[in-house]
N, C-alpha and C positions, 0 to 999 in steps of 0.2 A: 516961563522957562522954554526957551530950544529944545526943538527934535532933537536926540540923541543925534550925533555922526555913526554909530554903527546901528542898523535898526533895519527893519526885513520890509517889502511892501507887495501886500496880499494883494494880487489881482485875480479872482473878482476879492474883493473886502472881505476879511473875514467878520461872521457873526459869533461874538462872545457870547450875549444872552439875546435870546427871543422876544419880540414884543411881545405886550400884553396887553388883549381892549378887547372890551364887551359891547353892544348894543343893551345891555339892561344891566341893574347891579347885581343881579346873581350869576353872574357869567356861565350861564348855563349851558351855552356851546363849547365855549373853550373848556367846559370840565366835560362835557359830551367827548368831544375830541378825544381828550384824555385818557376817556373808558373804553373809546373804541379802538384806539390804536392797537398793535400788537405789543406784549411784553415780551418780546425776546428780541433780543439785537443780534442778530448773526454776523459773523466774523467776514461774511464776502461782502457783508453790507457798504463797507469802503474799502480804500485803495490804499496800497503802502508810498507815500509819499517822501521820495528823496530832502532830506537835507543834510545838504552839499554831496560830500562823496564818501561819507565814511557810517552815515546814519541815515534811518530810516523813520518813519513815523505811521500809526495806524490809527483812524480815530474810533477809538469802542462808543462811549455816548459825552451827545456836546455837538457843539454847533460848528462843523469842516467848511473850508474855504470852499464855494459854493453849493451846500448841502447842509444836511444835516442827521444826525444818527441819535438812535434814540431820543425819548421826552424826560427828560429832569433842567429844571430850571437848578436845583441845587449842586448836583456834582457834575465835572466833565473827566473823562478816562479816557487813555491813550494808551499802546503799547509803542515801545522803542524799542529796534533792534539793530546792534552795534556791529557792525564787521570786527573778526579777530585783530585785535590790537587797535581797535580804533577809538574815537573819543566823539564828544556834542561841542554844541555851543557853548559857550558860557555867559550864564543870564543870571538875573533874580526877578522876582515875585513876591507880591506882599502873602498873598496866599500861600500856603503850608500846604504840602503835598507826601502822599506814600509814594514807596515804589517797590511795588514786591517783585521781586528776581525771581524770572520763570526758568531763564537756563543760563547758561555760562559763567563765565566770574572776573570779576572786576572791581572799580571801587569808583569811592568820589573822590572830589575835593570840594570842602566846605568851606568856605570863610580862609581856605590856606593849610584847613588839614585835609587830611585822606582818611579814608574810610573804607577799610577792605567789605565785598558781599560777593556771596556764592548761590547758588539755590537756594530757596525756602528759606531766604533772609526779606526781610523789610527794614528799606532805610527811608529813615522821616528829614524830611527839609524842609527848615525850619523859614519861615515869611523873613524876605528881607534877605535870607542868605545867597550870597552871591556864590554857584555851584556847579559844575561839569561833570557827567561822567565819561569814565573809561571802560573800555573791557579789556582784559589783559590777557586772555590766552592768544595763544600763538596761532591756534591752530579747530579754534570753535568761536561763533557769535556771541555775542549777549540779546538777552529781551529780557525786558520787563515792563511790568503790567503798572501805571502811574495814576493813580484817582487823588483826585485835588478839588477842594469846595470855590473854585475861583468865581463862578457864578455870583453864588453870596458875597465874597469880597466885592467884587463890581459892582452889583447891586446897594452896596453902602459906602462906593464911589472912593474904594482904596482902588486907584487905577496904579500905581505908581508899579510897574514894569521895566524892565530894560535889558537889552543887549549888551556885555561887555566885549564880548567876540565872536565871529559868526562859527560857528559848526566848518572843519574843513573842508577848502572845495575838491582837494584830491584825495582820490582811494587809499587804501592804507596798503603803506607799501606788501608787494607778495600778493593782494588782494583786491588785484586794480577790475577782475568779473566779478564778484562778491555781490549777489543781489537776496533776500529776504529770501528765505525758502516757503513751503505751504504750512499750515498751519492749520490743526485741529483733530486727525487722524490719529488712530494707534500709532502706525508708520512711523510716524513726523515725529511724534511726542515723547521721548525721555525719560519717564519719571525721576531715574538717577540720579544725583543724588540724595539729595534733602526730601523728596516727593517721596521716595519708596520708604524712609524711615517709617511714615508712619503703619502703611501696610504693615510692615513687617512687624510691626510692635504688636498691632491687632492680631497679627496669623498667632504671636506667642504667647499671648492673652487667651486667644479663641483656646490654645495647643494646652496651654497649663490648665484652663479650665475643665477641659475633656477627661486629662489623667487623671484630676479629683473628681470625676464621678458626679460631672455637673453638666453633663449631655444628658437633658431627661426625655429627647426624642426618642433616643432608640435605644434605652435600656427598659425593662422589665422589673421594675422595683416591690412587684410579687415576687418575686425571689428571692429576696436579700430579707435577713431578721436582723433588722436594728435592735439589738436588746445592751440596755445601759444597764448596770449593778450599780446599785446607791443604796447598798449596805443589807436591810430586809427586805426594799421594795423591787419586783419585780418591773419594770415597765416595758414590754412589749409593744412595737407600732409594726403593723400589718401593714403596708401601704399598697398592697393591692387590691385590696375591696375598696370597693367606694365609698363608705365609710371608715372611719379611724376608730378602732376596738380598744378602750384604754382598760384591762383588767384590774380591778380593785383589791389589794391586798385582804382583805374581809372574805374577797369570793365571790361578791357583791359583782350585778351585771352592768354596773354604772348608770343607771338608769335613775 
């Protein structure tokens, strides 16, 4: 089969997956390697990389065209960030990919449908679908965060990739300065919408639990006579001595 007519060419080559070779069969350097490395991938670790003029590309972990960020031979992640009202390429992959939406809003197209996402959505794309996104506000970016097992596909030599049309090469119109802002800061970072729901769910959780008398840091529960009536028995719980004194209908010391 012919190289695709629409198709990108990495100079220097890009590396999909890392070799792998030992000098003995228990590859005890390259697992050495492994253990020594650092596990945290920081965000200045690469560079936001234009493609064309309306998107952006970050690599989190996976192997960048001349570099490399983080160690997993199994998953590679990227962050994409969309200038307001801009769009991607349109490609597919046999690999099946997330993409959880960090800010703005926008949608897909899948196979020919669209697919609205805002914040704190995850859209799945499916191997083989041929797919674009867009962002649609007028007047804010999109990003989001893409983790995909392409590694493993390559590795059992589902190579089968391709370009349908490149990513545009001019700026969106209104947004011809439009370049990636910083990222990582309070400053910079939004939780608004979809992010703060959860907070707030916990503050009314934390808030409903207080009113019922389920803060047992700083109440005094030597103060309080739990006494239940259940008909002739008396039951009594003291719960400020360190022991629990349960008095015996009889008179009796419980003992």
């Amino acid at each position: 089969m012919p190289p695709p007519e629409i198709d990108v060419d990495y100079d220097p080559p890009r590396r999909f997956v890392e070799e792998l070779y030992g000098t003995t069969y228990s590859l005890f350097d390259a697992r050495q390697q492994l253990r020594d490395d650092d596990r945290v991938v920081r965000w200045a670790d690469s560079d936001w990389q234009a493609k064309g003029g309306q998107m952006w590309n970050k690599d989190v972990i996976g192997k960048t065209v001349g570099g490399e960020i983080g160690k997993t031979q199994s998953l590679q992640s990227h962050v994409i960030d969309l200038a307001p009202e801009a769009e991607s390429q349109k490609h597919f992959h046999q690999n099946e990919a997330l993409m959880y939406i960090l800010e703005g809003r926008g949608y897909e197209v899948h196979d020919g449908k669209r697919y609205e996402w805002e914040p704190g959505d995850l859209a799945l794309i499916h191997g083989g679908c041929v797919h674009k996104h867009y962002s649609a506000d007028p007047d804010h970016p999109a990003r989001v965060l893409i983790i995909k097992a392409k590694p493993l596909y390559l590795f059992l030599h589902l190579l089968y990739q391709q370009y349908v049309e490149h990513a545009p090469a001019e700026p969106a119109p209104g947004h011809e300065d439009y370049e990636p802002s910083a990222f990582g800061s309070p400053s910079t970072v939004d939780l608004d919408p979809a992010h703060r729901r959860v907070f707030d769910r916990l503050a009314r959780v934390t808030q409903a639990a207080g009113a019922h008398g389920h803060d047992h840091g700083g109440h005094d529960h030597g103060e309080h006579d739990h006494r239940h009536d259940h008909g002739e028995h008396d039951h009594s719980h003291e719960h400020g001595h360190a022991g629990h004194e349960h008095p015996r209908p009889d008179g009796g010391d419980g003992a």
